[in-house]
Structure formats: C-alpha cells, structure tokens
N, C-alpha and C positions, 0 to 999 in steps of 0.2 A: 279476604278478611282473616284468613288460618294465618295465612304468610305474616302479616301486619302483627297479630297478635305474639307471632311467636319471634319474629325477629326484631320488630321493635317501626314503629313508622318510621323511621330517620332512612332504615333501610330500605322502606319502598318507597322513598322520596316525598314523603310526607316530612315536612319540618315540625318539632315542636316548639310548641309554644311557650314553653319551661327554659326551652335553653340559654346560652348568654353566650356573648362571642366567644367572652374567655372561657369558655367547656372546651374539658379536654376531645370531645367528639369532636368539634367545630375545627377544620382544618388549619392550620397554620400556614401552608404553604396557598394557602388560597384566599385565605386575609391580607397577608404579605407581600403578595404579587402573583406568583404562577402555580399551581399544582403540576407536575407530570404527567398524573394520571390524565389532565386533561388535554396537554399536547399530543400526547400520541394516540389517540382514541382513532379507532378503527385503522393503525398503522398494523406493520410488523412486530414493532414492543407492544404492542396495546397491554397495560397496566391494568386494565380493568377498570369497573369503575373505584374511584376513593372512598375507601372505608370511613370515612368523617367525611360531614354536613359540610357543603357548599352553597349552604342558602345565602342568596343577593343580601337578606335582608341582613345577616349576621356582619357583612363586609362593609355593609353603609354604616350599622353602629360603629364599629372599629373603626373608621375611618373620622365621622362625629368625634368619636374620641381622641385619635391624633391631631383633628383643626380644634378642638375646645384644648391642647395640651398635652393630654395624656400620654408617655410612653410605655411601649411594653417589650423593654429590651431582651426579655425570656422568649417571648416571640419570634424575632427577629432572629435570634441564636439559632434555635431551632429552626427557623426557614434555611438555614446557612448551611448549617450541616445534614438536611436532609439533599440540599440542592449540592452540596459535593460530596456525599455519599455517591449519589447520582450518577455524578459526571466522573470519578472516580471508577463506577462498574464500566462505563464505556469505556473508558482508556484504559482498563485491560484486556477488555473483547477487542480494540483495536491493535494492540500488542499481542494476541493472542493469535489475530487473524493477519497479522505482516509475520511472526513466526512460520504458520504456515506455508506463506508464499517464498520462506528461505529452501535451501539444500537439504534435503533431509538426509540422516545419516547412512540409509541406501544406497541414496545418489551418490553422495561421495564415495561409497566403496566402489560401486558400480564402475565411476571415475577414475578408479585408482589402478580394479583391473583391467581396464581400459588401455591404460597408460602403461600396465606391464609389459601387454602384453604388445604396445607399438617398440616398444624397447626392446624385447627378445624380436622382434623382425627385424629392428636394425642390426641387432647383433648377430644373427644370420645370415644377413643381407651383407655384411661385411665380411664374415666368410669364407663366402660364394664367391665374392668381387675379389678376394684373394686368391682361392684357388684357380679362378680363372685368368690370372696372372702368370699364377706360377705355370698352369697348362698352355698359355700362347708362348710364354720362356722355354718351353718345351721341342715347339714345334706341334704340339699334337691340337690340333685343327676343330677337329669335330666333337672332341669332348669338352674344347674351350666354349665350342657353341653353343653345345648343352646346358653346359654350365651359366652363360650369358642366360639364355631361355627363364632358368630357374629365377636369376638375380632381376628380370625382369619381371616374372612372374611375383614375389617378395616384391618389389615395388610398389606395384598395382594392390596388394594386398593391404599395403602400409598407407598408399593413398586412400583404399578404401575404410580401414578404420580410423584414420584423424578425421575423416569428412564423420563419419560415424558417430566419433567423441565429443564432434564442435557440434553438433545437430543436437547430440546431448544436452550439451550442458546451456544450446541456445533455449533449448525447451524444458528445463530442469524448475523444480519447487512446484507447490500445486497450481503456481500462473502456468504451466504447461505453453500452448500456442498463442492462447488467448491475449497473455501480457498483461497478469492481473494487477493492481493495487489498493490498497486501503486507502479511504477515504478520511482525512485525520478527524475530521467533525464527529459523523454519524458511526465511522467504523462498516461502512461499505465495501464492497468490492466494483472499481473501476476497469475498464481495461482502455487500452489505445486504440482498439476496433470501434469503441463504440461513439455514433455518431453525434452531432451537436446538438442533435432533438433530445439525444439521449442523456448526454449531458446536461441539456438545462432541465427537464424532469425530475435527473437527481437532484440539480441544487433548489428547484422549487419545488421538489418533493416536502412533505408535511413530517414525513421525521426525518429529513436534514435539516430544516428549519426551526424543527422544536428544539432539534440537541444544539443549534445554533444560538438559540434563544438561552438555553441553560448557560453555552458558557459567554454569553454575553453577559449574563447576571452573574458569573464568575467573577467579571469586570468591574461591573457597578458595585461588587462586595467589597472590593480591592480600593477601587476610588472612595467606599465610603468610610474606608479606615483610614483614609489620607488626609480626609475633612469633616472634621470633626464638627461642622455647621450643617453635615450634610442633612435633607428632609427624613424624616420618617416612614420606613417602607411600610408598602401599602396605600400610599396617596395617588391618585392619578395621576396624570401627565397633566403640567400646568398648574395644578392647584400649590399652593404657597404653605411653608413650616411657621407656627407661628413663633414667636418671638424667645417664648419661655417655655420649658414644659412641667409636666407637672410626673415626676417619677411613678411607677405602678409595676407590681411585680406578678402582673398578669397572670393571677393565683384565680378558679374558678370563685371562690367562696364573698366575691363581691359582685357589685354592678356597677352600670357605669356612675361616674362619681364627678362633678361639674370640679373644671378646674379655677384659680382664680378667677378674679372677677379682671384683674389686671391682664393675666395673657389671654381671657375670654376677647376682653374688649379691644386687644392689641389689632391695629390691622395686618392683613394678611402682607401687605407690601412693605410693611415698616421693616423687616427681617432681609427683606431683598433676597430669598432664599427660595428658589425655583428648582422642582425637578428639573436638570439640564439634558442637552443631547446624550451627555455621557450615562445617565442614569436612566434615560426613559427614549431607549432610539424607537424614532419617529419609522412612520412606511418607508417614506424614502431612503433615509438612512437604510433598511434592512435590504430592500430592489438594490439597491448602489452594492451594497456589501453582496448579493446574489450575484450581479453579473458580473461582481469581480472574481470572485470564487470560480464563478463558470467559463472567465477569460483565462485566468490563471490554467485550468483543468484542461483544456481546450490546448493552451502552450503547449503545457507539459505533454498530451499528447500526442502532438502534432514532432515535439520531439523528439520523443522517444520514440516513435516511426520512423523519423531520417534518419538517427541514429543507429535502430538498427537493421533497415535498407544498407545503411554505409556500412555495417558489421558484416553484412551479408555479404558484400558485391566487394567489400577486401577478401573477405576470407575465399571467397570464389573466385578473385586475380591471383592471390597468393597460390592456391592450391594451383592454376590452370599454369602460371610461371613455373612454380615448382617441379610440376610432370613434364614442362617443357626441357626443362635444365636436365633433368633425369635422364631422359627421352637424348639430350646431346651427348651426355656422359656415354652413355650406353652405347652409340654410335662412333663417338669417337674410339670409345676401347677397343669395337670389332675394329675399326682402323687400324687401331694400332696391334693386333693381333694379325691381322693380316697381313699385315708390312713386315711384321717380324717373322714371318715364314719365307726361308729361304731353301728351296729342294737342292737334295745333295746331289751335286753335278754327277754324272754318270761317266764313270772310265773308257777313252778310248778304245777302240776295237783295232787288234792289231793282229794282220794278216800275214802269215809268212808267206814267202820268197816263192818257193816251192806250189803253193795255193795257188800264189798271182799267175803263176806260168804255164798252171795246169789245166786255168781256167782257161786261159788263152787260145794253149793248141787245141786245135781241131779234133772231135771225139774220135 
C-alpha cells in the first residue's frame, strides 16, 4: 500500500482508470507494435521492466481508433525512432565487439620484433655460410666444420622462430584458439568449435530473435515509406486499413473521437489493403528465416575449419620442405669442402750413394 501510494498504481501494475491511450505514460512502442523492453525480458539485455503502461485495454482503444479511421502519425514517428535508437546501440556494440577480435597494437609490435629478429639470423646465417667458404678455399678443414656447426645451429633457430611467428599470428586478436566471431544480428560471439546444438540455441535463442524481430521492423519501416497505402501500425495481422482516415495529432488533451460516418461505414475489404507478409512475417516466415541463419552459420563454419586445417598442413609442408632443402644445402657444401682439400704431396726421400753401400756391407 506505501509502495502504491508513493510511486503511483501504474507502477505496481495497477492500470488507471483516468488514463487515455494517448497519455503520454501509455507506451508507444507497445500501441504500435513491439516494445523492447518486452522482448528481451529475462535475456542478457533484460531492459527492465517499461516505465509506461502497457495495459491490453489501452492497445484495443487505439486500435478501435485506427479501424473507425483515426491516425496518429506523432505515434508512429516516435515508435520509429525509439526502434532505431535501438538497433543503432547494437550495431555499435557489434562493431565494438569485431574491433576487439582485430590485431591489437601489441600484437603487431610483438610481430614486427618478431620479424627483426628472423632477419638478423638470416644476416648471420649468411656470414657464417661465407666464412665457411672462404675456410674450405683455405684448406683448413676443421674450422670449416665448426663453422658448418654454427650455420646449422642459426638454421634450426630461424626455423624455430618463423614456426613461432606463424603460431602467432594464427592465434592473434582476442579470438585467440577459439576462432571467435560476431554474430551481425544480436552482436554475439560465435566460434567454429562450436557445435550445431550450439548453433541452433543461438539462433533460437530469445535475444537473437528479438534483435531479429527489431530489424525486421527496420524493414517493414522501409516498405512503408515506399507505400504510401500502407495500413496503420498497430493493427494485427489480417485485419484490413479502412478506406479513409480521419487525421489526429495524438495530443493527450482529447478522447477518442468517432470518425465519419462514411469511412465508419466503409467496408474493411473495399480498400483491399491487408497487412502483408512483408509487414507482419507470419511463424513460419520467422522458423524458415531461423534455419536459414543457422545453415548459413553452420557453412561458414564448417569453412572456416578446412580452411584453416589447410593453413595449417601448408604451412607444416612448407616448413618440413624448407628444413629439408636446408638439410641438402648443408650437405652438399661439406661435399664440396671436402673435395676441395687436397694434402700437400710430401717430397721424396733421397738417399745417398754412400748410405746404400754402407748398409749393405756386413757390420
């Protein structure tokens, strides 16, 4: 009773009985067609509940009112731009949330000394592979060998950080192993791990569906500025625009107010003006648009795993070729350093005359 008193009945879901649709308390977006606040009720955005009245009763007069005639095109304005306020914050939070999963400028330095420092091994490594040219031109053997040693050693170093850098930059932005991505509807995070239960969960999750449902009224906003016959929002599915209407600038300080007696008595079908599929998508229309969402999701992921399986199992031939090539290089040059060592013949031993004859006779 404190509560009631002090915030007002409207607040503790008491309707009054004073109000009129067109009060500014009485929601617009929930006369109109959708509120937000009520799609995502107990999701992750849960909005709470809406600060303005969403009594049944206030949504049948205003509807009474658009089948006797009546528009309230201040209404509808207002439904319009609260619903792309809306859908306006999510498509920054999902730009906000694909930012994240780029480079961040860490990684790219991290990247860069990375890459220095594979560059000072090759310049090393080149060197090495010289002096030990100039030491088998030499003749000197064992320092050429040594030297081989080191340029092998630098090798092995050089293959261990490119595998190091490509590991990198496989796992780089905050998708790290996972293989994260945003989801363009809701502004989720998907990955390519996850499975097709998981999958269809998200897409018939209740807040992918709602922010689906927003920007399908994106559409129907779009469509209805293209036809200018189109019905008056806030009529159900099915029910028909009548003929004529009778203008209202949806100011609280009236009531409802009969419209002619000519567009009263007009029939509903004389206008041939039907909410269509494009203005009021039926269940099926939404299941069809869900499993296509979820086939699509499904693609994509299923690709983006072969693709980079196939990233993986290149870069893991290229590297195993590479060490191989290396590995002949290195072999052929002790070849060829050993081939080119030729020991200095050693001078004749020449015995004199005298020696031979001395050895001869008898001691």
């Amino acid at each position: 009773m404190l509560l009631t008193k002090l915030m007002g009945p409207e607040a503790m879901g008491a309707p009054s009985a004073n109000l009129h649709f067109t009060d500014p308390k009485v929601c617009r977006n929930f006369l109109c067609g959708t509120c937000p606040h009520d799609l995502f009720a107990n999701t992750k955005v849960d909005l709470g509940p809406c600060p303005k009245s969403h009594t049944p009763k206030y949504k049948d007069e205003y509807r009474k009112a658009l089948a006797a005639g009546q528009r309230f095109p201040d209404f509808e304005r207002e439904h319009e731009h609260n619903i792309f306020s809306f859908i306006s914050d999510i498509d920054r939070k999902i730009a906000a949330n694909k930012r994240r999963l780029e480079q961040t400028p860490e990684e790219l330095a991290r990247f860069a000394n990375m890459n220095r420092e594979i560059s000072e091994i090759e310049t090393a490594l080149a060197a090495v592979m010289a002096e030990v040219e100039a030491l088998g031109e030499q003749g000197q053997i064992e320092e050429s060998l040594a030297e081989l040693a080191k340029a092998d050693a630098l090798k092995e170093e050089k293959a261990q950080k490119e595998k190091e850098l490509h590991n990198a930059q496989e796992n780089s932005g905050a998708s790290g192993h996972q293989k994260l991505r945003v989801c363009d509807v809701c502004g989720a995070y998907l990955s390519i791990l996850d499975s097709d239960r998981r999958l269809a969960d998200h897409f018939g999750g209740k807040m992918h569906l709602g922010y689906l449902r927003l920007r399908e009224m994106i559409g129907e906003f779009d469509e209805r500025r293209r036809n200018p016959n189109a019905p008056p929002m806030g009529l159900p599915a099915g029910s028909a625009a009548p003929a004529t209407s009778h203008q209202s600038n949806g100011s609280s300080n009236g009531r409802f107010i009969p419209a002619p007696t000519a567009a009263a008595s007009s029939p509903a079908t004389a206008s041939g003006i039907s909410n269509g599929p494009g203005l009021n998508a039926t269940l099926p229309q939404r299941d069809r648009e869900r499993e296509r969402d979820f086939e699509r999701e499904r693609e994509r992921r299923d690709r983006e795993r072969r693709d980079t399986r196939e990233q993986r199992e290149a870069a893991d031939t290229g590297a195993d070729s590479k060490r191989g090539g290396e590995e002949g290089e290195v072999k052929e040059e002790e070849g060829e350093v050993l081939s080119d060592y030729k020991p200095n013949p050693r001078p004749p031993i020449q015995i004199k005359e005298e020696d031979r004859k001395r050895s001869r006779s008898p001691a």
